[in-house]
LOVEXDREN-689477 format. One record per residue: residue number from 1; x negated, y, z negated of N, C-alpha, C in turn. Coordinates in steps of 0.02 Angstrom, whole numbers, plus 32768, in hexadecimal, padded with zeros to 4 digits. Layout:
! residues N
    i    nx    ny    nz   cax   cay   caz    cx    cy    cz
  NUM     X     Y     Z     X     Y     Z     X     Y     Z
...
//
This chain:
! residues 260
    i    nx    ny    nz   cax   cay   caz    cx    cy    cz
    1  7FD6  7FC5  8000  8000  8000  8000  7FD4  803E  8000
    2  7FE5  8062  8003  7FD0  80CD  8007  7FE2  80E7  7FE3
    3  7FC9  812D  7FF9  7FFB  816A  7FE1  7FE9  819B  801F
    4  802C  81AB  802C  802E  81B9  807E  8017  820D  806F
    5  8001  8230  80BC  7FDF  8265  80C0  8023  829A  80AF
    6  805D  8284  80C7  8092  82A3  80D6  80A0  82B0  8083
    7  80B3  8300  806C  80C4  82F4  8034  80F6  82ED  8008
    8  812A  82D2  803E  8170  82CC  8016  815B  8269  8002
    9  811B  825E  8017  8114  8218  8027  80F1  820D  7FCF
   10  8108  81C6  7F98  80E0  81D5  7F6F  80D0  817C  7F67
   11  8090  8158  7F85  809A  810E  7F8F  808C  80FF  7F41
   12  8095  80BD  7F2D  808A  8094  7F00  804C  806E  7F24
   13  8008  803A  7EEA  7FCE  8032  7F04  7FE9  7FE9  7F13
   14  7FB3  7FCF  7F42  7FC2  7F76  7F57  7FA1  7F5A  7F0E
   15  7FC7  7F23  7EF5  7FBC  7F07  7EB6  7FAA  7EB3  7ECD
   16  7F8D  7E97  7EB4  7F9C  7E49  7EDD  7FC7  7E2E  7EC1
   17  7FDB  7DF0  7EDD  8023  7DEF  7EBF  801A  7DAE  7E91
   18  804E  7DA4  7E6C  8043  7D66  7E3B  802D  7D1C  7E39
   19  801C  7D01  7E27  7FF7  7CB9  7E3A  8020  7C9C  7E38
   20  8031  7C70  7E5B  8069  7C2C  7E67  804A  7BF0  7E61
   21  8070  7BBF  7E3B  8062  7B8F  7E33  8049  7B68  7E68
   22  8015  7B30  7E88  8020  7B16  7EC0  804A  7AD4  7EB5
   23  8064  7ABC  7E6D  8091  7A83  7E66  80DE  7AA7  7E76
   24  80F2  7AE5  7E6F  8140  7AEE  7E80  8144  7AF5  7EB9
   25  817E  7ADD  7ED0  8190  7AF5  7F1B  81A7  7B3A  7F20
   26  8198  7B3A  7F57  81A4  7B86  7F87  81E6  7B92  7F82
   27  820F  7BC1  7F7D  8249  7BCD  7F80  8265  7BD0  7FCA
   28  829E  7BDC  7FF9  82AC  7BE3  8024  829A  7C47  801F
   29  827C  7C3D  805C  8269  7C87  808F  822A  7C7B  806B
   30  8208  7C6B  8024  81C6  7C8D  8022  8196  7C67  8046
   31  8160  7C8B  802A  811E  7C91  8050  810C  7C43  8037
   32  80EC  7C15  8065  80C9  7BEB  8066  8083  7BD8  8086
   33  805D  7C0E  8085  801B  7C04  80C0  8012  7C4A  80D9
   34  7FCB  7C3B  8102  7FBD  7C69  8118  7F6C  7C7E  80FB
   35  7F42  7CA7  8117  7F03  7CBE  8117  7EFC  7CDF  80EC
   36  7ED6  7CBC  8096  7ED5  7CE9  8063  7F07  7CC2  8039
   37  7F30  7C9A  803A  7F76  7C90  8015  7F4E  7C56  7FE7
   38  7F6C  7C60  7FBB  7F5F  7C2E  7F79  7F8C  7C07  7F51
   39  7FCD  7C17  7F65  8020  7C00  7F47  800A  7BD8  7F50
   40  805A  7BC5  7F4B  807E  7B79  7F5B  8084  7B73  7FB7
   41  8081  7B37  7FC0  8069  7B27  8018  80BA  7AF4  8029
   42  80DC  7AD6  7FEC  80FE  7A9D  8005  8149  7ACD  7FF3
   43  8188  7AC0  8021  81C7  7AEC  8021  81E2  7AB4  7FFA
   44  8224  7AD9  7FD4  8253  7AB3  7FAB  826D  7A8A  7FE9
   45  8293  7A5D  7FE6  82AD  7A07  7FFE  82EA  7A3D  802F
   46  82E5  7A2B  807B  8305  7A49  80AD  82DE  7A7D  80CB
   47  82B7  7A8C  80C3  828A  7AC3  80DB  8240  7AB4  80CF
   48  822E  7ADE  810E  81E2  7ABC  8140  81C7  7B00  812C
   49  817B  7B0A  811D  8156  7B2C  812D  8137  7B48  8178
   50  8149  7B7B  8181  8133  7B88  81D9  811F  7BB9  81E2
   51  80E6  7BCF  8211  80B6  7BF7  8211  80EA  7C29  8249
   52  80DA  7C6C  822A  80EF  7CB3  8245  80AF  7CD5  8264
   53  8084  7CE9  824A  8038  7CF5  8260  8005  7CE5  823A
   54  7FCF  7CF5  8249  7F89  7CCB  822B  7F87  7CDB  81D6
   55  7FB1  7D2B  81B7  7FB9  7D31  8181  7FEC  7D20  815F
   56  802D  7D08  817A  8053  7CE4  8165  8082  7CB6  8174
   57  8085  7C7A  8151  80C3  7C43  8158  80F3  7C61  8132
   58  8133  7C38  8134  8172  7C43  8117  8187  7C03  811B
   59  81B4  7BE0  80E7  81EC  7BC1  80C8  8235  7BBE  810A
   60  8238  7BA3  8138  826A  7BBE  8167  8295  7B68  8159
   61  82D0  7B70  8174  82FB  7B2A  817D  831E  7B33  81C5
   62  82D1  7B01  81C5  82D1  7AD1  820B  82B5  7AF9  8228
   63  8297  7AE7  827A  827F  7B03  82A7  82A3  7B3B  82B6
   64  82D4  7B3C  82D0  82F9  7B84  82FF  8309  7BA1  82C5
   65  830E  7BAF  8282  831A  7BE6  8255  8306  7C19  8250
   66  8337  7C4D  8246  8328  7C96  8264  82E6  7CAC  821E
   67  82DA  7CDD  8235  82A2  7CEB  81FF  82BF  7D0A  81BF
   68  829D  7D1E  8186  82B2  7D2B  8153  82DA  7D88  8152
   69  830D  7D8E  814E  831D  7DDB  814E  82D9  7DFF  8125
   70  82C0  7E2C  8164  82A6  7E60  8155  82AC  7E93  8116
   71  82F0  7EA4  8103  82F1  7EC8  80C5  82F3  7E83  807D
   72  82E2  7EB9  8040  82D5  7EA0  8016  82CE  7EC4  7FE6
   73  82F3  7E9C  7FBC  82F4  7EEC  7F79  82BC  7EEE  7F53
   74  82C4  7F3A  7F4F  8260  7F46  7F3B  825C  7F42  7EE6
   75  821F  7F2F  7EF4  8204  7F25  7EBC  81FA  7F6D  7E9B
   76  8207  7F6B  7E38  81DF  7FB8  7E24  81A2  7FCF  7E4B
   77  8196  7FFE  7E53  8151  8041  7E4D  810F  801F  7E3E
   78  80E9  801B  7E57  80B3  7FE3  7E41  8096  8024  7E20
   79  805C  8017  7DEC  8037  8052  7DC5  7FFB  804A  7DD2
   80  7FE7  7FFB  7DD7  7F98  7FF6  7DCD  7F71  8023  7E1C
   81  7F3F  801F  7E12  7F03  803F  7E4F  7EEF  7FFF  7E7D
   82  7F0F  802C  7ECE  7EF5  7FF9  7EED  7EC6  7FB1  7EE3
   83  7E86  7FCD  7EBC  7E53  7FB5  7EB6  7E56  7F77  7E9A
   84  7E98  7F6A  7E6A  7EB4  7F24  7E59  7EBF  7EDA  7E62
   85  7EB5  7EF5  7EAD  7EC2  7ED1  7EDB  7E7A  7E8E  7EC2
   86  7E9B  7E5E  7ECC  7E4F  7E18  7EDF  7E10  7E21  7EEF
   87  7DDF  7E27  7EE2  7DA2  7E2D  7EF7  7DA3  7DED  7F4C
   88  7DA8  7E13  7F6D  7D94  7DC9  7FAB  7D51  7DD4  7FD4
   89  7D25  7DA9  7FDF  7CE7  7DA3  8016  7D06  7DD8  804E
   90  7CDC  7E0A  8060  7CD5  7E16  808F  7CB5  7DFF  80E1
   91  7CDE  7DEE  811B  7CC3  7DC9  8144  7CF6  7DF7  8173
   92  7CC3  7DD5  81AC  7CEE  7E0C  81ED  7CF9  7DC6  822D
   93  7D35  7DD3  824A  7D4D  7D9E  825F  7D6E  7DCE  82B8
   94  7D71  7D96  82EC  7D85  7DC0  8324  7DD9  7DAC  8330
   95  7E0C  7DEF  833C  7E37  7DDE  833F  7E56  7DA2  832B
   96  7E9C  7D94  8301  7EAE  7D62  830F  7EDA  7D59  8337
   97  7EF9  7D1C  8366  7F24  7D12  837F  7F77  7D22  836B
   98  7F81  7D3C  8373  7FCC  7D45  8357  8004  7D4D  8371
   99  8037  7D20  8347  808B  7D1F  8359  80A7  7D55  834C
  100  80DA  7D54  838A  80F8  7DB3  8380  8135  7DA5  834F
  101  8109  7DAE  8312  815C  7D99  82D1  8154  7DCE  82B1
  102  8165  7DF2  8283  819A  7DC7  826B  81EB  7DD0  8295
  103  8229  7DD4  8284  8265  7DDE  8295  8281  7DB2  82CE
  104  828B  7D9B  82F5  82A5  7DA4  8330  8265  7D7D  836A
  105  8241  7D97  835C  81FB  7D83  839C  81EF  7DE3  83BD
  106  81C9  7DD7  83F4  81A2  7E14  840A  81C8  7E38  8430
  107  81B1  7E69  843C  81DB  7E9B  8463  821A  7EE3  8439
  108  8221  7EBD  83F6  823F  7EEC  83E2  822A  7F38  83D2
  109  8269  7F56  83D6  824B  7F98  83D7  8268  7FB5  83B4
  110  825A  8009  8387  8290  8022  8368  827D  8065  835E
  111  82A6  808D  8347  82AB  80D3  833C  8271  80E9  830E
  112  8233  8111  8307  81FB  80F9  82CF  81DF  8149  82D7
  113  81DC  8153  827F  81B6  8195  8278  8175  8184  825B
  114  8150  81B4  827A  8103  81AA  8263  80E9  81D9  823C
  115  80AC  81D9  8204  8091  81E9  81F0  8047  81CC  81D5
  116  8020  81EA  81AF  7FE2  81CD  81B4  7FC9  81CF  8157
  117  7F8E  81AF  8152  7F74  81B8  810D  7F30  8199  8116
  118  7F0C  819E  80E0  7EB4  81A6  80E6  7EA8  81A0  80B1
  119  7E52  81A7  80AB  7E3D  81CC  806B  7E45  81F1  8062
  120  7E42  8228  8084  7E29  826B  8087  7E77  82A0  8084
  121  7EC9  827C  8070  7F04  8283  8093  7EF0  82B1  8025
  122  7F37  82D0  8032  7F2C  82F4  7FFE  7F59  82D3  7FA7
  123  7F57  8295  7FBF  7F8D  825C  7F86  7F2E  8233  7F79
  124  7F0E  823B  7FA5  7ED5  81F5  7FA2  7EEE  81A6  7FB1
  125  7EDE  819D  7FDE  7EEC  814F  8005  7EA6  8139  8026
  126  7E8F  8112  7FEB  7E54  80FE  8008  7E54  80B2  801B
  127  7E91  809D  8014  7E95  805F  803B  7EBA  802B  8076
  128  7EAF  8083  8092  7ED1  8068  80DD  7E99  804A  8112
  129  7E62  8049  80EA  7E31  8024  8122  7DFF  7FFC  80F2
  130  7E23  7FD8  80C8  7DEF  7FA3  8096  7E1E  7F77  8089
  131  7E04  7F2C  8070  7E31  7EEF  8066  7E58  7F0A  802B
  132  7E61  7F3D  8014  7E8E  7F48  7FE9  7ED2  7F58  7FF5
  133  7EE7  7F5E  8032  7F18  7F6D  8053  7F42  7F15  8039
  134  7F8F  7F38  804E  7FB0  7F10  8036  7FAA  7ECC  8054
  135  7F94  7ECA  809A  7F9C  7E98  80C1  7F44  7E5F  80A6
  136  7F2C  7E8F  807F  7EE3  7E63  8065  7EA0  7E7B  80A8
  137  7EB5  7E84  80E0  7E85  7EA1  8100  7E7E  7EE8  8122
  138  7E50  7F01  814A  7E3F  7F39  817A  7E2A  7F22  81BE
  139  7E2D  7F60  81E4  7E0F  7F5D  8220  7DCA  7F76  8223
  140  7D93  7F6E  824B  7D56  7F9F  8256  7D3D  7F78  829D
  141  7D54  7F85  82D8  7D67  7FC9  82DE  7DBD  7FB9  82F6
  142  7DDF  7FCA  830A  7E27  7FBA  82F0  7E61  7FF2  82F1
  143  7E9B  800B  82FB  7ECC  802E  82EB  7EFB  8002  82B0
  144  7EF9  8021  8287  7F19  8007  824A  7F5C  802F  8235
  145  7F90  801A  821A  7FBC  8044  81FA  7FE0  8017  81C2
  146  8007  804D  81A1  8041  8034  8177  8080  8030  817C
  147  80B6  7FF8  8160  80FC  7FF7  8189  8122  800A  8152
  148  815A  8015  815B  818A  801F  812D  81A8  7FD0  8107
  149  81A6  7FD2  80CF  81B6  7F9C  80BA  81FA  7F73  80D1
  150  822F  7F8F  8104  8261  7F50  8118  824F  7F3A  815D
  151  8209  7F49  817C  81E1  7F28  81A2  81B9  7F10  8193
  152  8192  7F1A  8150  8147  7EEE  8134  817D  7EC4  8120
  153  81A9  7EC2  80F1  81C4  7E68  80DE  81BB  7E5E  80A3
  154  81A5  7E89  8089  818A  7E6D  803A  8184  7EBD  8009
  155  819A  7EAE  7FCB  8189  7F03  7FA6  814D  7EE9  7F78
  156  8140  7F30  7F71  80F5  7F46  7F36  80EE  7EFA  7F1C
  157  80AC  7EEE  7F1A  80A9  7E94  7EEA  80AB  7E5E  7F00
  158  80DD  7E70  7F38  80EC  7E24  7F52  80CB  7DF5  7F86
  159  8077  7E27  7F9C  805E  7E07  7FB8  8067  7E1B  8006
  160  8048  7E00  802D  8053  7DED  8072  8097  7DEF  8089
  161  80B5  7E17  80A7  80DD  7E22  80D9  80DD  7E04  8113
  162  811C  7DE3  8149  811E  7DCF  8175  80EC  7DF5  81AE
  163  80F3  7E49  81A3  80F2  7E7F  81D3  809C  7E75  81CD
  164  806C  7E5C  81B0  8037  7E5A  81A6  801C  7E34  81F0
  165  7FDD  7E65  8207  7FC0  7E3A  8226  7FDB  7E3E  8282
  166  801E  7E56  8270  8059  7E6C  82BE  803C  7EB1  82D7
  167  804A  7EC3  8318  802D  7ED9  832E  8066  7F13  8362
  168  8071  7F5F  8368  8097  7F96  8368  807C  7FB4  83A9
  169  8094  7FC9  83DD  808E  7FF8  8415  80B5  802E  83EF
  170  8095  8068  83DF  80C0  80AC  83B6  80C3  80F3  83ED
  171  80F5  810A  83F3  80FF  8132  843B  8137  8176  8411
  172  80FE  81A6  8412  810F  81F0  83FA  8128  8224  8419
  173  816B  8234  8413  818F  8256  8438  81AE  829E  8420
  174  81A9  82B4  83EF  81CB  82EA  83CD  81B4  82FC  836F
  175  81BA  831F  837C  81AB  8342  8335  81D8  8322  82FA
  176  81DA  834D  82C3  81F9  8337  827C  823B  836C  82A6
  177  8245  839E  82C7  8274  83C5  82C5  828F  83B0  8319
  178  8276  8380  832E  8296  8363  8363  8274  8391  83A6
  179  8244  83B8  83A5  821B  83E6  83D2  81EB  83A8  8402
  180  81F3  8397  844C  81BC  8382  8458  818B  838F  845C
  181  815A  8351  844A  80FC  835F  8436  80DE  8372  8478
  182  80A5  839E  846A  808E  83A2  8493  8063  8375  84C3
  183  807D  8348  8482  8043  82F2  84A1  8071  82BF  84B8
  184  80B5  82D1  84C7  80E2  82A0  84C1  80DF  827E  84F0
  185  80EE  8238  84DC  80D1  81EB  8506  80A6  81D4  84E7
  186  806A  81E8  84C2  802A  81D9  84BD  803D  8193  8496
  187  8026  8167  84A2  8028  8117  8488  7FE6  8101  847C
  188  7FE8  80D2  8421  7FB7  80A8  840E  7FD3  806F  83F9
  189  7F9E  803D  83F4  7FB5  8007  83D3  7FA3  8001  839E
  190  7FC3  7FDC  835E  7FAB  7FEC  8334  7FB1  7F96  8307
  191  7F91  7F81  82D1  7F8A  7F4D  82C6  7FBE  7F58  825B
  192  7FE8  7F2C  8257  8001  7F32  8207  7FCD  7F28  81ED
  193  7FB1  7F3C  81A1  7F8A  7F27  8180  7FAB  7F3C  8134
  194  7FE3  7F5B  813A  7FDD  7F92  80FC  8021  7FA3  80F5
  195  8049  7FB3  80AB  8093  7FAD  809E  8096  7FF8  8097
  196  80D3  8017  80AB  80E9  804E  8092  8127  802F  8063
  197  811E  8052  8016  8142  8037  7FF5  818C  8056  7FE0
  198  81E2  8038  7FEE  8204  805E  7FFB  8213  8098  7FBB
  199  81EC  8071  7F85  8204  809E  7F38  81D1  80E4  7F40
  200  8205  8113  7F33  81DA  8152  7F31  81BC  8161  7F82
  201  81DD  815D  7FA2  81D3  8156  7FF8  81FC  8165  801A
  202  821C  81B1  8028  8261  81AA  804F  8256  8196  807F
  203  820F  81B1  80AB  8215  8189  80FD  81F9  8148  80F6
  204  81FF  8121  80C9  81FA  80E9  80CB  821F  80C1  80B2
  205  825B  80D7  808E  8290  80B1  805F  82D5  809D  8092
  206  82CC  8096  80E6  830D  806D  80FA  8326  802E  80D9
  207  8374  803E  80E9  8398  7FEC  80C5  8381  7FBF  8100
  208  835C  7F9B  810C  8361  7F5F  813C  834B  7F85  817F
  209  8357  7F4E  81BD  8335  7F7D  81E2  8360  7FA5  821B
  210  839D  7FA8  820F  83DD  7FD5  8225  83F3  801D  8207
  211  83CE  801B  81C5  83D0  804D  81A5  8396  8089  81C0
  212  83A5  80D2  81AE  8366  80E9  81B9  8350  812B  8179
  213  831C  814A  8191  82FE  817B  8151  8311  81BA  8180
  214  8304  81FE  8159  8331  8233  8167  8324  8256  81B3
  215  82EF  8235  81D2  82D5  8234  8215  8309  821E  8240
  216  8342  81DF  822C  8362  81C4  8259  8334  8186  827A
  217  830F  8179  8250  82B6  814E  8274  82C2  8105  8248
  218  82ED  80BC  8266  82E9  808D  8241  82B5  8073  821C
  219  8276  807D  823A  8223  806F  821A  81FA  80A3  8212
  220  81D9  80A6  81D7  8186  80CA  81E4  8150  80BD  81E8
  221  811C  80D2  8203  80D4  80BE  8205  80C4  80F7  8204
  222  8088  80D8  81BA  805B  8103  819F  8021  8116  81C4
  223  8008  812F  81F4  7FC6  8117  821D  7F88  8119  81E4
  224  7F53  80F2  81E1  7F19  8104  81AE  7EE6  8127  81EB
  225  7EF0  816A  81BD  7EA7  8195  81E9  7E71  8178  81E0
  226  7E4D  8147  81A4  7E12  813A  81B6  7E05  80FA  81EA
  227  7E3B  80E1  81F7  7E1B  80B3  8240  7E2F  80DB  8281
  228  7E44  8102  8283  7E57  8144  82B0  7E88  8140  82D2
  229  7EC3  8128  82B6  7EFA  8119  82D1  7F12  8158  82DA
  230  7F1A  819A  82AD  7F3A  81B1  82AE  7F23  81FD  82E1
  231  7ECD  8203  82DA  7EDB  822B  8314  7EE8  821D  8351
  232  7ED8  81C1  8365  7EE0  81BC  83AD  7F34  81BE  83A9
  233  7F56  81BC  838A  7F9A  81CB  8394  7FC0  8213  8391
  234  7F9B  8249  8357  7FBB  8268  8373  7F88  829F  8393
  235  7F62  829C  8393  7F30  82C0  83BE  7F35  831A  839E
  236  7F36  8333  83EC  7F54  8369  83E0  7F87  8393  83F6
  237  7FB1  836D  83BC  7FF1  8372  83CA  8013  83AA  8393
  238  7FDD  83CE  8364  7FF5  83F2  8330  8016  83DF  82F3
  239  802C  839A  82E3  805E  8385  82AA  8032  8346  8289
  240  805A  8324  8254  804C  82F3  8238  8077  82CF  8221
  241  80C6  82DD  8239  8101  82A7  823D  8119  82B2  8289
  242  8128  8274  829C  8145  8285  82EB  8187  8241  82E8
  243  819F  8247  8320  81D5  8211  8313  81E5  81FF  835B
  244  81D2  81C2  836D  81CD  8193  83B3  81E8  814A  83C4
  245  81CB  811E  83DA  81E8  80E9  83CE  819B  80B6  83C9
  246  81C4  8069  83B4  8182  8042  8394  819E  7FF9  83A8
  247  8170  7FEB  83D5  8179  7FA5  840B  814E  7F61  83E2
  248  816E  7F3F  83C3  8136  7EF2  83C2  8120  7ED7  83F7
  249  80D3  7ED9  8405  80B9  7ED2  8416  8080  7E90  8423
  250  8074  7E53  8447  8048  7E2E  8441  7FF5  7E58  8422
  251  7FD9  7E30  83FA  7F9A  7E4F  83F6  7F72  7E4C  841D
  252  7F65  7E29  844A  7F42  7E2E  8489  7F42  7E73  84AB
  253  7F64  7EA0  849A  7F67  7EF7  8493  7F53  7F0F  846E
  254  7F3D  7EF9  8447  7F19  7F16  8404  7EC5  7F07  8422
  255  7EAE  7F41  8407  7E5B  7F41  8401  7E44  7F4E  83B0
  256  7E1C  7F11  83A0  7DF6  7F20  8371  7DC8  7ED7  8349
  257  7DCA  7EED  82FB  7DA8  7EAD  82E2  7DC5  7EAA  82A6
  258  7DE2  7E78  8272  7DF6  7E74  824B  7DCD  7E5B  821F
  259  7DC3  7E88  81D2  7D8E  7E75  81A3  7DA7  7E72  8161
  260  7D92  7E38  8149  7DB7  7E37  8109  7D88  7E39  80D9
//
């Protein structure tokens, strides 16, 4: 998680999330697997463990089962400091292959306001480009961002999100006051790594993913300026919220390296 540049934005830090037994079973929708995962691996009796992308499995019943609804009621305000997070080896790894999940499969698209956060943002977010991010890793070199939590899949704590690891074509079209940019069109891709959390988050607190924040924008992405998502997006375009649309994308569009 962050704390976004924007200052009506106030994030809660990524916490790791609680240790699970590996003798209980998985509940139906949760997490069972995935890169980094340490739970439980086996689903309660009717339900299969099945891989979504390289950072996460899910608990699904049966093959053709739709994926787990995206919204999810959030967890309290996390308090602790990013820094909480697991100590993990650092290693740098090339792209992984990835399934266009979570929701539905690829191609979806939706109404999406942007904004950005950093170190250097005036809340302090220094872990939009270190394995402290919610998703456990970074990019270098990479376009990285953060989602709104009824697209990451998971609130403050809970770990790994579906949205982890998926991969965003983001296309900027208009201002906060609906003015077109002077950059408008300009498109990046950008890779999940990182939760915007909906508590204390208006542009990030949609009900589900039909709902939207006061933008009229069903999703947000946070861009992280330090892998430079956010000036190649908005360049110079004068602002630091814009509101466009946001395509799932195969990663095979994505350029970068993933380091954990």
């Amino acid at each position: 998680m962050h704390r976004s540049a924007v200052a009506i934005l106030l994030a809660g830090a990524a916490i790791a999330c609680p240790a699970v037994s590996a003798a209980a079973a998985v509940q139906p929708w949760g997490q069972c697997g995935g890169i980094n995962w340490t739970g439980g691996t086996t689903c309660t009796s009717g339900w299969t463990c099945q891989v979504q992308n390289p950072y996460y499995s899910q608990c699904l019943q049966g093959a053709s089962a739709p994926s787990q609804p995206a919204s999810s009621s959030a967890a309290p305000s996390a308090t602790k400091p990013a820094s909480s997070a697991p100590p993990r080896s650092t290693t740098t790894s090339s792209k992984p292959a990835q399934s266009t999940t979570p929701a539905s499969g690829g191609g979806l698209t939706y109404k999406a306001s942007f904004t950005h956060y950093g170190a250097g943002d005036s809340f302090g977010s220094p872990n939009c480009n270190t394995n402290t991010a919610a998703c456990f890793f970074y990019t270098q070199p990479g376009f990285s961002a953060a989602v709104s939590q009824n697209l990451y899949g998971a609130g403050p704590g809970q770990g790994q999100g579906p949205a982890c690891g998926t991969c965003w074509k983001l296309t900027g079209q208009t201002d906060s006051s609906g003015n077109k940019l002077s950059n408008a069109g300009t498109s990046v891709v950008v890779m999940i790594n990182n939760l915007c959390p909906a508590d204390g988050n208006p542009l990030c607190s949609q009900q589900g993913l039909t709902g939207t924040n006061q933008y009229g924008a069903n999703v947000n992405f946070d861009l992280c300026s330090d892998s430079g998502a956010s000036a190649a997006f908005f360049g110079n375009s004068g602002v630091g919220l814009a509101i466009g649309t946001a395509t799932q994308v195969d990663c095979s569009q994505w350029n970068g390296v993933v380091v954990h």
